[in-house]
N, CA, C and O atoms as a printed pandas DataFrame, in Angstrom:
     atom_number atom_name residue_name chain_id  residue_number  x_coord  y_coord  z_coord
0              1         N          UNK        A               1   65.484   63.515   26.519
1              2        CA          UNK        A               1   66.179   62.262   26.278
2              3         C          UNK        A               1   65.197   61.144   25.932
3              4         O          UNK        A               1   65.361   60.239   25.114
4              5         N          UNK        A               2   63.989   61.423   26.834
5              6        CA          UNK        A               2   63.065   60.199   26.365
6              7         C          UNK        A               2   62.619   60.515   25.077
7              8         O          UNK        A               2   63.075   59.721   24.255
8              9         N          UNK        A               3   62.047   61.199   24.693
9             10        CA          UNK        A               3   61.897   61.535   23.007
10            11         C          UNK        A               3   62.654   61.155   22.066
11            12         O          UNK        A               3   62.348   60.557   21.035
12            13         N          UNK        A               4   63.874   61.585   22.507
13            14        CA          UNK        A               4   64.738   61.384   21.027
14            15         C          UNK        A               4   65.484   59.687   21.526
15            16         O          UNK        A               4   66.402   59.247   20.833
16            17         N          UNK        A               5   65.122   59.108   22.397
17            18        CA          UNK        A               5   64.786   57.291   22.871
18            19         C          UNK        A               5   63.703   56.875   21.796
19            20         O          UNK        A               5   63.801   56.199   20.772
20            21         N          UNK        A               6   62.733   57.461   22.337
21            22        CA          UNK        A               6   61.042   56.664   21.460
22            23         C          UNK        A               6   61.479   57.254   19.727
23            24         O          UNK        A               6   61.280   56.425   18.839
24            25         N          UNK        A               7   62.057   58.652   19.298
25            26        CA          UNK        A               7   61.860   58.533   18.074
26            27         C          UNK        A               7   62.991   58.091   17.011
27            28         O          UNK        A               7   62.985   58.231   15.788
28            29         N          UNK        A               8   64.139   57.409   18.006
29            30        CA          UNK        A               8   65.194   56.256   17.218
30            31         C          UNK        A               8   64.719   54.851   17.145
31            32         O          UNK        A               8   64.905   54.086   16.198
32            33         N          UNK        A               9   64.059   54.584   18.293
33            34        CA          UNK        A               9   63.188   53.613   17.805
34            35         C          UNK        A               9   62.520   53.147   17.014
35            36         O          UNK        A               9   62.555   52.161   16.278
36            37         N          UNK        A              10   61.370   54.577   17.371
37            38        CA          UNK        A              10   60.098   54.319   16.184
38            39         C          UNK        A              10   61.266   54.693   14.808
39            40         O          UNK        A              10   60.587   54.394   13.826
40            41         N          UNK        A              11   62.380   55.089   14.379
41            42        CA          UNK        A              11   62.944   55.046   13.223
42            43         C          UNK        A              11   63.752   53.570   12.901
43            44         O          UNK        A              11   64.080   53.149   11.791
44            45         N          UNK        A              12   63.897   53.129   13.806
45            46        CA          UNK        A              12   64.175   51.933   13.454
46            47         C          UNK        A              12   63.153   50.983   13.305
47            48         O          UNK        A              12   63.657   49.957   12.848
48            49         N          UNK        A              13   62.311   50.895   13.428
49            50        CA          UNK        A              13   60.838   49.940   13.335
50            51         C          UNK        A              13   60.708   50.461   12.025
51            52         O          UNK        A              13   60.748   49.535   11.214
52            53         N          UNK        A              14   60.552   51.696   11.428
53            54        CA          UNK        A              14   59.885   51.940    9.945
54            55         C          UNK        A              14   60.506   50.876    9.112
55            56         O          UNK        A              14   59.821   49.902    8.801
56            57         N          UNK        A              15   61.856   50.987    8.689
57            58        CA          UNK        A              15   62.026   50.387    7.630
58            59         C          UNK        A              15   62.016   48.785    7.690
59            60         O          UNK        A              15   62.152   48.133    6.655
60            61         N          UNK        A              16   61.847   48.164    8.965
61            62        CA          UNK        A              16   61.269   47.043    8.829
62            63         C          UNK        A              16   59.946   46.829    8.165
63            64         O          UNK        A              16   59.723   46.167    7.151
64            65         N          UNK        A              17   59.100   47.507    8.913
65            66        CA          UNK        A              17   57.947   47.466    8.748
66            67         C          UNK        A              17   57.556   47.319    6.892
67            68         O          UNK        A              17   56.820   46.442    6.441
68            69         N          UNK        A              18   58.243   48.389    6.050
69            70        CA          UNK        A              18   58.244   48.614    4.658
70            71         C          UNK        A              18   59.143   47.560    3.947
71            72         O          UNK        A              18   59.213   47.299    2.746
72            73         N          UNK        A              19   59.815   47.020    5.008
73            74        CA          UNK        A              19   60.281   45.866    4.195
74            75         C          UNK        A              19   59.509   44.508    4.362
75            76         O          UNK        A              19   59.581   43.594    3.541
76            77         N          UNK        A              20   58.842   44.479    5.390
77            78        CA          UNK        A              20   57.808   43.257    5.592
78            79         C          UNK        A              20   56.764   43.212    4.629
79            80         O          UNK        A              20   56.321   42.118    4.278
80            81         N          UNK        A              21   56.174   44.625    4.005
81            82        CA          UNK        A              21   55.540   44.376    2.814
82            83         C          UNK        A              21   56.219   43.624    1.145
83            84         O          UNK        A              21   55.600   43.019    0.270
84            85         N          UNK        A              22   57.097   43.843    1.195
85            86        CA          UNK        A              22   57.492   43.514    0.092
86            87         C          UNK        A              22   57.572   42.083    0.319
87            88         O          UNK        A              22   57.289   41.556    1.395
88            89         N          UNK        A              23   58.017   41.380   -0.858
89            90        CA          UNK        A              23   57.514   39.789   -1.377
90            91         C          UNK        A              23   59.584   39.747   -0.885
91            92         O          UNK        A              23   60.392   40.646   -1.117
92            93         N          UNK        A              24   59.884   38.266   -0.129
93            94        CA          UNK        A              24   61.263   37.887    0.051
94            95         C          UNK        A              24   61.963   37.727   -1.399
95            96         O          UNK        A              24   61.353   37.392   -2.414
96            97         N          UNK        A              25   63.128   37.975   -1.340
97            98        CA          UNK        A              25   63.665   37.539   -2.322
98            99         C          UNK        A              25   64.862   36.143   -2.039
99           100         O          UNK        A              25   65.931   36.132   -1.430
100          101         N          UNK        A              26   64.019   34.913   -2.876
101          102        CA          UNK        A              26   64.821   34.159   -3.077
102          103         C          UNK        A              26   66.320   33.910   -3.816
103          104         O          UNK        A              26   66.615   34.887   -4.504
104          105         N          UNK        A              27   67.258   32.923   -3.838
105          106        CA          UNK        A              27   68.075   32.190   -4.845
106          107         C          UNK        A              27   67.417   31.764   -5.545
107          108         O          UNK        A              27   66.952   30.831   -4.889
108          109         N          UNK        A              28   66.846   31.716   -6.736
109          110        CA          UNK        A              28   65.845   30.915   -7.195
110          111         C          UNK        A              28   66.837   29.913   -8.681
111          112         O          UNK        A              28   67.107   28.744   -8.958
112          113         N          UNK        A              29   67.011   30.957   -9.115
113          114        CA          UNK        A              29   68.759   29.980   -9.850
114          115         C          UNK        A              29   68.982   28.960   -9.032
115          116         O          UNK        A              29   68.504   27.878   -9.375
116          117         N          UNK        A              30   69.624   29.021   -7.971
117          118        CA          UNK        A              30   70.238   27.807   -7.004
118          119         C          UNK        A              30   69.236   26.696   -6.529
119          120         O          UNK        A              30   69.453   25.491   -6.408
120          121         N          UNK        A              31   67.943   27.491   -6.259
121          122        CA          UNK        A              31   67.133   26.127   -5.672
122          123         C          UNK        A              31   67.073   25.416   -7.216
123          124         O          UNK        A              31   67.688   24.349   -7.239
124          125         N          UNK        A              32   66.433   25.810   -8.549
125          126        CA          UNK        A              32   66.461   25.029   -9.346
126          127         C          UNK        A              32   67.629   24.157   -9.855
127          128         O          UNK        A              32   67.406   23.030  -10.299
128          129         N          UNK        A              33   69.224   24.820   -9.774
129          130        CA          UNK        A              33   69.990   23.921   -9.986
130          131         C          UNK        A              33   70.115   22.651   -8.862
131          132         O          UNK        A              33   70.646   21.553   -9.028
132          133         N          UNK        A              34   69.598   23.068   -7.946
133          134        CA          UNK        A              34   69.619   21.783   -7.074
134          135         C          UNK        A              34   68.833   20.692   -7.570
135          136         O          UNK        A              34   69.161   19.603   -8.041
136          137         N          UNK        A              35   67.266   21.447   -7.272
137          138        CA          UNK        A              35   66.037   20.184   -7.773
138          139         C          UNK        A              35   67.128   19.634   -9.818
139          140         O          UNK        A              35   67.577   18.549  -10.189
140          141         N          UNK        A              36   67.118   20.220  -10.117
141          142        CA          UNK        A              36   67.440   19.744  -11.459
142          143         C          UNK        A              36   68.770   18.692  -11.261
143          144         O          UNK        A              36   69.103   17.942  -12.178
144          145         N          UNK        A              37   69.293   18.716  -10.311
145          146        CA          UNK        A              37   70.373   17.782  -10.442
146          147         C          UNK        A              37   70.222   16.569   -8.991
147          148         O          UNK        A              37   71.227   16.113   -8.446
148          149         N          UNK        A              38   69.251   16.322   -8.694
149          150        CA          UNK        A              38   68.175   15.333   -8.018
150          151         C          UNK        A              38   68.739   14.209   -9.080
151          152         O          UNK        A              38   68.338   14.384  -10.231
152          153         N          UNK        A              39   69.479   13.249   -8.900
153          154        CA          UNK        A              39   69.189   11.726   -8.756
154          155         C          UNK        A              39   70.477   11.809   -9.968
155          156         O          UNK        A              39   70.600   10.919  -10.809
156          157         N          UNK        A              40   71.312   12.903   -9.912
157          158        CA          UNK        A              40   72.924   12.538  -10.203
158          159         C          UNK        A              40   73.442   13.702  -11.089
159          160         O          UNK        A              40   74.299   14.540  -10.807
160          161         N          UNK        A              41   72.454   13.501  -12.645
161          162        CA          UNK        A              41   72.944   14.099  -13.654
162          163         C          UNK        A              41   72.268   15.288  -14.037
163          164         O          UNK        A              41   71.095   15.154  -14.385
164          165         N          UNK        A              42   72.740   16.362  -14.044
165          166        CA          UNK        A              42   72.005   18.332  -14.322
166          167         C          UNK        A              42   70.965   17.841  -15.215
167          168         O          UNK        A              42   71.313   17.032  -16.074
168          169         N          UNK        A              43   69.962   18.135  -15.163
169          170        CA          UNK        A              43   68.726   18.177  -15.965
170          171         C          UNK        A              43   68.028   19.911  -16.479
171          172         O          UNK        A              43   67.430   20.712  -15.763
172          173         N          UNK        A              44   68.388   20.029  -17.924
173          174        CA          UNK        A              44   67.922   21.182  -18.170
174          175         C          UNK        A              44   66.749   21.652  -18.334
175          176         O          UNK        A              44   66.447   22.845  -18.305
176          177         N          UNK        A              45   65.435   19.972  -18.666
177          178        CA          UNK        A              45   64.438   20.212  -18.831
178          179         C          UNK        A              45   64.154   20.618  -17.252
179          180         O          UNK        A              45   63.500   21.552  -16.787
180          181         N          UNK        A              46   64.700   19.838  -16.775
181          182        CA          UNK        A              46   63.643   20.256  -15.142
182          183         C          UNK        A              46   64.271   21.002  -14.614
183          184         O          UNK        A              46   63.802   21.167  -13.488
184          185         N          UNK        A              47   65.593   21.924  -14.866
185          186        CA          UNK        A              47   65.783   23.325  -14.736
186          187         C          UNK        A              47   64.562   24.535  -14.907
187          188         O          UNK        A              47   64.054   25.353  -14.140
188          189         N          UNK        A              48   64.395   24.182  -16.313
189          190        CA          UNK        A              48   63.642   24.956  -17.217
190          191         C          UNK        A              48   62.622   25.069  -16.595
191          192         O          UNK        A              48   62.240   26.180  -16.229
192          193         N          UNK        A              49   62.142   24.281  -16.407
193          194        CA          UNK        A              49   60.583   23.872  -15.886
194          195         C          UNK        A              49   60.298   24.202  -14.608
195          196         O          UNK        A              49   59.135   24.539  -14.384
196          197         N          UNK        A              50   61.401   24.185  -13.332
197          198        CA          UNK        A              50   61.585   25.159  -12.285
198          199         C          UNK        A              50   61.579   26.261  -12.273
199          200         O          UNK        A              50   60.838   27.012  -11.638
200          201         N          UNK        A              51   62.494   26.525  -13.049
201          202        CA          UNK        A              51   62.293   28.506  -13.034
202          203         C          UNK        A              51   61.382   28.807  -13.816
203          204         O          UNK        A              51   61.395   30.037  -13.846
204          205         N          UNK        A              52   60.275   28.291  -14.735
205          206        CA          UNK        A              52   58.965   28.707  -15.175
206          207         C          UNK        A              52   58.047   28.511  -13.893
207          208         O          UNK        A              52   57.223   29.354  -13.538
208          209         N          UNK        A              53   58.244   27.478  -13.328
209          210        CA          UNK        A              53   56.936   27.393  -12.288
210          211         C          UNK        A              53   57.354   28.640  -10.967
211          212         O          UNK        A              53   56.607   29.462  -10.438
212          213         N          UNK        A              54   58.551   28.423  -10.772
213          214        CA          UNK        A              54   58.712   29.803   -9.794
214          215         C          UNK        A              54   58.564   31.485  -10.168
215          216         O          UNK        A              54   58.237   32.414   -9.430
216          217         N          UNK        A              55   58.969   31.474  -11.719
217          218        CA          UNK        A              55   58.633   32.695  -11.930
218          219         C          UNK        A              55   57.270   32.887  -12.021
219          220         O          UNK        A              55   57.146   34.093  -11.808
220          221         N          UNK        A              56   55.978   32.342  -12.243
221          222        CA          UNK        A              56   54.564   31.802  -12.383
222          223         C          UNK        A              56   53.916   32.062  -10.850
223          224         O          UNK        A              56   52.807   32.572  -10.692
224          225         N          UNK        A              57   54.544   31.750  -10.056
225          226        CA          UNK        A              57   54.290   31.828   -8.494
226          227         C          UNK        A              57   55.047   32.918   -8.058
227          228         O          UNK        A              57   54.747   33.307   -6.929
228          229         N          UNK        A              58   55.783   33.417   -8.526
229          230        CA          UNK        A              58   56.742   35.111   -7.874
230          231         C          UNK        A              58   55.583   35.885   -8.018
231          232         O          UNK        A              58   54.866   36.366   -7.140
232          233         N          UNK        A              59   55.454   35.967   -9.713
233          234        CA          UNK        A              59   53.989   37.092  -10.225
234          235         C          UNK        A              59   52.987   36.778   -9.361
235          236         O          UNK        A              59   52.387   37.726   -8.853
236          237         N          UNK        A              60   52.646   35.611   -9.060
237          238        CA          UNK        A              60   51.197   35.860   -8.429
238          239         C          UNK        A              60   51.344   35.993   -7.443
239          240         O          UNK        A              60   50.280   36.198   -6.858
240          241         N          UNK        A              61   52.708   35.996   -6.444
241          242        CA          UNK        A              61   52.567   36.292   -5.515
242          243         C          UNK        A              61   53.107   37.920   -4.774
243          244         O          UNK        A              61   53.083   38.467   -3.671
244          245         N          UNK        A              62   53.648   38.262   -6.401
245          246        CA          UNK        A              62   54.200   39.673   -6.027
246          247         C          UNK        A              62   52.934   41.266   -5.917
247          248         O          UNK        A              62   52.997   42.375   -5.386
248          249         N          UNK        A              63   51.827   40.465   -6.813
249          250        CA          UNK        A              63   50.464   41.345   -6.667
250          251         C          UNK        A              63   49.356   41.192   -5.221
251          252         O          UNK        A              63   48.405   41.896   -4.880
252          253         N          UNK        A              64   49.880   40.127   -4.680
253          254        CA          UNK        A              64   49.068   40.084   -3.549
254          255         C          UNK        A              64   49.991   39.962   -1.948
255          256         O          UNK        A              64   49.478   39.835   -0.836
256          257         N          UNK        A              65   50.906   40.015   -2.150
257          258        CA          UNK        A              65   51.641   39.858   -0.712
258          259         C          UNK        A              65   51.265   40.563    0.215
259          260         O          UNK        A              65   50.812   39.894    1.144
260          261         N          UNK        A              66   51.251   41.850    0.403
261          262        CA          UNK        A              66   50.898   43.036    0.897
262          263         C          UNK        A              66   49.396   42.537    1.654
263          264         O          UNK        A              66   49.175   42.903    2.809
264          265         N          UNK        A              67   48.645   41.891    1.094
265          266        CA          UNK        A              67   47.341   41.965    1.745
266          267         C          UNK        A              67   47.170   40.480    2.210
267          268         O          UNK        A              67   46.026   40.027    2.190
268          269         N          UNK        A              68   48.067   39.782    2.575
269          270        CA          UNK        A              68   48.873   38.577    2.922
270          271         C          UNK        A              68   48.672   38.828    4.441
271          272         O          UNK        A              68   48.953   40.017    4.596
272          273         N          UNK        A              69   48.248   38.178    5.893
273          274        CA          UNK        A              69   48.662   38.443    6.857
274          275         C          UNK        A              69   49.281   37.957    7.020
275          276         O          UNK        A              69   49.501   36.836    6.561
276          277         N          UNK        A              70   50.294   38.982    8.279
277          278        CA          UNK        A              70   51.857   39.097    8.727
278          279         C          UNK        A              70   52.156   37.446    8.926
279          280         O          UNK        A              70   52.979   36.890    8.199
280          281         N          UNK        A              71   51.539   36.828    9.802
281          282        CA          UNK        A              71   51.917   35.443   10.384
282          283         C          UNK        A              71   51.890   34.622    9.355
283          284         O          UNK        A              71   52.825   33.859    9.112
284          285         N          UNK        A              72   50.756   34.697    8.604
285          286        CA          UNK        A              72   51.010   33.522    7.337
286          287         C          UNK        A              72   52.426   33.897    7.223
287          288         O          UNK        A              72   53.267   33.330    7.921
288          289         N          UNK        A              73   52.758   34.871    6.336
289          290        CA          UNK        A              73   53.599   35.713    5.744
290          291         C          UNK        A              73   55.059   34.660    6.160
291          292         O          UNK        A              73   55.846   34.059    5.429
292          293         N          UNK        A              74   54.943   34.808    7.974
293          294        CA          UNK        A              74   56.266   34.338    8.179
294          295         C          UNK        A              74   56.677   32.991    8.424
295          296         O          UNK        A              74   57.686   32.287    8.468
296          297         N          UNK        A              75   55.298   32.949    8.580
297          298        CA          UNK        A              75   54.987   31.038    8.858
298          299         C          UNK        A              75   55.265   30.674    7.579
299          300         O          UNK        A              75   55.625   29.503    7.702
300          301         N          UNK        A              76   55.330   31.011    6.209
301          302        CA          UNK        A              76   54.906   30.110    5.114
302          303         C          UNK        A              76   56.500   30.652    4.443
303          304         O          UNK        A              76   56.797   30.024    3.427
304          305         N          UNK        A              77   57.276   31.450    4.768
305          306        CA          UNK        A              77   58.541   32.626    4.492
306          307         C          UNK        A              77   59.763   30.984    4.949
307          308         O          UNK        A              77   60.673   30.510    4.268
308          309         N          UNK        A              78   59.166   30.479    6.509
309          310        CA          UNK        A              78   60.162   29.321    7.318
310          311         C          UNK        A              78   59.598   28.657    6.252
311          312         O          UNK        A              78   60.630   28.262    5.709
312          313         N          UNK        A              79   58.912   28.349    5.728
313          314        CA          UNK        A              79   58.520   26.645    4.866
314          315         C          UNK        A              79   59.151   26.921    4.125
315          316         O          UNK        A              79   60.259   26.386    4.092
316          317         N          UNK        A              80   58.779   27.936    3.096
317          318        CA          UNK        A              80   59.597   27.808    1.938
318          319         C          UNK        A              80   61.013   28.285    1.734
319          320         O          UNK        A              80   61.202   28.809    0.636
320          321         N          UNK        A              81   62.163   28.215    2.632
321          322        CA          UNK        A              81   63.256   28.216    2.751
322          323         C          UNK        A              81   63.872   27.103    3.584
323          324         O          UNK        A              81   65.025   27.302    3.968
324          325         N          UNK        A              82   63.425   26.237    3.841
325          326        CA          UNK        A              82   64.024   25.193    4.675
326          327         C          UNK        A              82   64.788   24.239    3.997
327          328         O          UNK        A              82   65.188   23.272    4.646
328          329         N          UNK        A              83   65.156   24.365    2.412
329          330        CA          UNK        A              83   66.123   23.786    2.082
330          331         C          UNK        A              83   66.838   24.400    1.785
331          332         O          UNK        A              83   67.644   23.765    1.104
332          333         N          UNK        A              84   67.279   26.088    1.946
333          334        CA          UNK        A              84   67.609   26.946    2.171
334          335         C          UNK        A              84   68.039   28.053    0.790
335          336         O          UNK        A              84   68.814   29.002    0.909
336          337         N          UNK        A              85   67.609   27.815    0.012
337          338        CA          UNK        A              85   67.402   28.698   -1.465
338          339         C          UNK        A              85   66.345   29.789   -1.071
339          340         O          UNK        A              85   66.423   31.010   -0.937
340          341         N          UNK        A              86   65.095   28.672   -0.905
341          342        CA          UNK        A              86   63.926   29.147   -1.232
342          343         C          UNK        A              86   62.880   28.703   -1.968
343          344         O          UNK        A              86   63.404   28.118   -2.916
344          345         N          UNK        A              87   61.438   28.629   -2.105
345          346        CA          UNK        A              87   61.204   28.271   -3.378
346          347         C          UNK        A              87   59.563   29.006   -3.206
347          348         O          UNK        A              87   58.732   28.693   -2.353
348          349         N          UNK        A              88   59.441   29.851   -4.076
349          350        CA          UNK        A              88   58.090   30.763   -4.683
350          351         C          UNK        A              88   56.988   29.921   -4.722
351          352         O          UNK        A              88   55.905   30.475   -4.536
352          353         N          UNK        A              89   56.986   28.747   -4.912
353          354        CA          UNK        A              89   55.984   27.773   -5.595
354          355         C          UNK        A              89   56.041   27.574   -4.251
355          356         O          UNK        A              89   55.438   28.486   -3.685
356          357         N          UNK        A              90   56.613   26.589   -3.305
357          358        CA          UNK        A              90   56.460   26.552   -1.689
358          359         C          UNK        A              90   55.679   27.429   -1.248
359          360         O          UNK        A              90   54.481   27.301   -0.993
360          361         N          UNK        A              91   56.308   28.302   -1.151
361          362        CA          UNK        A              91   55.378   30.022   -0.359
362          363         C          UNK        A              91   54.074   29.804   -0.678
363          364         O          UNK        A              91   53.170   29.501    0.100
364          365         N          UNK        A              92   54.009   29.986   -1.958
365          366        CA          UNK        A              92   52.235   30.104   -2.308
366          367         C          UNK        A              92   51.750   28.984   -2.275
367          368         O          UNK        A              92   50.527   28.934   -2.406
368          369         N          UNK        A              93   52.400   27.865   -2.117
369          370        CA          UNK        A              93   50.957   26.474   -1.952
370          371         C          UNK        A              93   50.719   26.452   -0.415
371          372         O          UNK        A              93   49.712   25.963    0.096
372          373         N          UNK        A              94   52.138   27.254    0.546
373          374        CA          UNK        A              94   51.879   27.454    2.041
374          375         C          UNK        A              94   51.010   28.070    2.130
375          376         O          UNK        A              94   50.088   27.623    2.812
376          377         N          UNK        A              95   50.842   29.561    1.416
377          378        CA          UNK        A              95   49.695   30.743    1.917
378          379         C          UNK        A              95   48.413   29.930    1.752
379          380         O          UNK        A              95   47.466   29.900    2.538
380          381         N          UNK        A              96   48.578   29.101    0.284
381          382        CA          UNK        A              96   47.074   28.737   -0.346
382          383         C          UNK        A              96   46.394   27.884    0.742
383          384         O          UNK        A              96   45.230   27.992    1.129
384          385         N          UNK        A              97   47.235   27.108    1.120
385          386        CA          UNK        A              97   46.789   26.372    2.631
386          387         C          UNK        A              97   46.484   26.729    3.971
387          388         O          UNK        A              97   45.937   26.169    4.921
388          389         N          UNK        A              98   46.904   27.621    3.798
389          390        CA          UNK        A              98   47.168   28.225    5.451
390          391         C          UNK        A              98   45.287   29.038    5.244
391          392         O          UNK        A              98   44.249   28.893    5.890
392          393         N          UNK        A              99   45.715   29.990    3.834
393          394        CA          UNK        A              99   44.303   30.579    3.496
394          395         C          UNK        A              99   42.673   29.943    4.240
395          396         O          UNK        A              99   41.763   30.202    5.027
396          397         N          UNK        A             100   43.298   28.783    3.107
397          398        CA          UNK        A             100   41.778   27.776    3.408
398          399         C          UNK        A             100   41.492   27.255    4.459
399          400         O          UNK        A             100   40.323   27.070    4.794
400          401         N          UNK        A             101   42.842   26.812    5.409
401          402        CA          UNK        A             101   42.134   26.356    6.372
402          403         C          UNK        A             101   42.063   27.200    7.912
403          404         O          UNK        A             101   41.924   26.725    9.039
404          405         N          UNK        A             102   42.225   28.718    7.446
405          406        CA          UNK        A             102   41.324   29.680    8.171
406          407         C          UNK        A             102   39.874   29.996    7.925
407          408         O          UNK        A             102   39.178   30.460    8.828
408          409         N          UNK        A             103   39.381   29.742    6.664
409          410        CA          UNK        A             103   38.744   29.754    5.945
410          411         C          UNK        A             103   37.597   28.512    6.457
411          412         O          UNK        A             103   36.374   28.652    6.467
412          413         N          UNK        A             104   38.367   27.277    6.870
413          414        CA          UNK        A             104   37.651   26.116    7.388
414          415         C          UNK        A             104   38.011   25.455    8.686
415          416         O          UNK        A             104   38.072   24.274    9.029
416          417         N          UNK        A             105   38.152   26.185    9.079
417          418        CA          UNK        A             105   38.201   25.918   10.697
418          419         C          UNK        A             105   37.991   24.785   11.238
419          420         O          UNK        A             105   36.841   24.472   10.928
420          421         N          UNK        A             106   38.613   23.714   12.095
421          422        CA          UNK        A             106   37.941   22.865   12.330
422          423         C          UNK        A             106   37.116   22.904   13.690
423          424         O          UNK        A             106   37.574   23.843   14.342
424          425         N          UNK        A             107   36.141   22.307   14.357
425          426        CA          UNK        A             107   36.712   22.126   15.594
426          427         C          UNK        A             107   36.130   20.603   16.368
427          428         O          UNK        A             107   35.444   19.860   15.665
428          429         N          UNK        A             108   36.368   20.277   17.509
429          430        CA          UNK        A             108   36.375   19.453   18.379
430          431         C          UNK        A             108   35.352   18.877   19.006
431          432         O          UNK        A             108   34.937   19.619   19.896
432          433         N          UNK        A             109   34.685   17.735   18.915
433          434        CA          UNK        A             109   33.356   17.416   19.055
434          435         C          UNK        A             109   33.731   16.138   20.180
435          436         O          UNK        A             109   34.759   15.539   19.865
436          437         N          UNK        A             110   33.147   15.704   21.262
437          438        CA          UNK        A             110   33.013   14.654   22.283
438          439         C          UNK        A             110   31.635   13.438   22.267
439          440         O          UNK        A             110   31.154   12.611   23.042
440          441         N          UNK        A             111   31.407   13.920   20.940
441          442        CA          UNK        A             111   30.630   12.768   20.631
442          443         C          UNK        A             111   30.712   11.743   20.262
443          444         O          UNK        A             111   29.704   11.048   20.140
């Protein structure tokens, strides 16, 4: 009984796990019709210009996610959905930040 306990488990953990690699999938249509209709009237240029900059940030972020750690991953997953679409360009200026300032550590001086 304990076996076939631990190996429904461990079968339920896999396909999380294989889905945590993959890149989220946004609304990305919807977040741009939103930003594009910012301050009354539908704007197609800044439609346009949304879904170029998000598709621009999907690609670069669909070749490197995987080697992304987990916490960025989910820390930067809450940022860029908090207006609740989503937005690709969010994600990656989160990772790009989060990156660097592991990268630059600060710390605490009493001088």
């Amino acid at each position: 009984m304990k076996r076939v306990l631990q190996a429904t488990v461990l079968a339920g953990c896999l396909p999380m796990a294989a889905i945590a690699d993959e890149i989220p999938r946004f609304d990305v249509e919807t977040q741009c019709e939103m930003v594009a209709s910012i301050g009354g009237d539908f704007s197609n240029v800044t439609y346009n210009g949304c879904i170029q900059m998000e598709q621009a940030a999907y690609n670069r972020l669909k070749t490197e996610w995987a080697s992304i750690p987990a916490g960025v991953r989910r820390q930067c997953e809450e940022v860029a959905t908090v207006t609740g679409s989503g937005s690709y360009s969010t994600l990656g200026g989160c990772i790009d930040m989060e990156t660097q300032a592991a990268d630059n550590r600060q710390s605490f001086s009493f001088d």
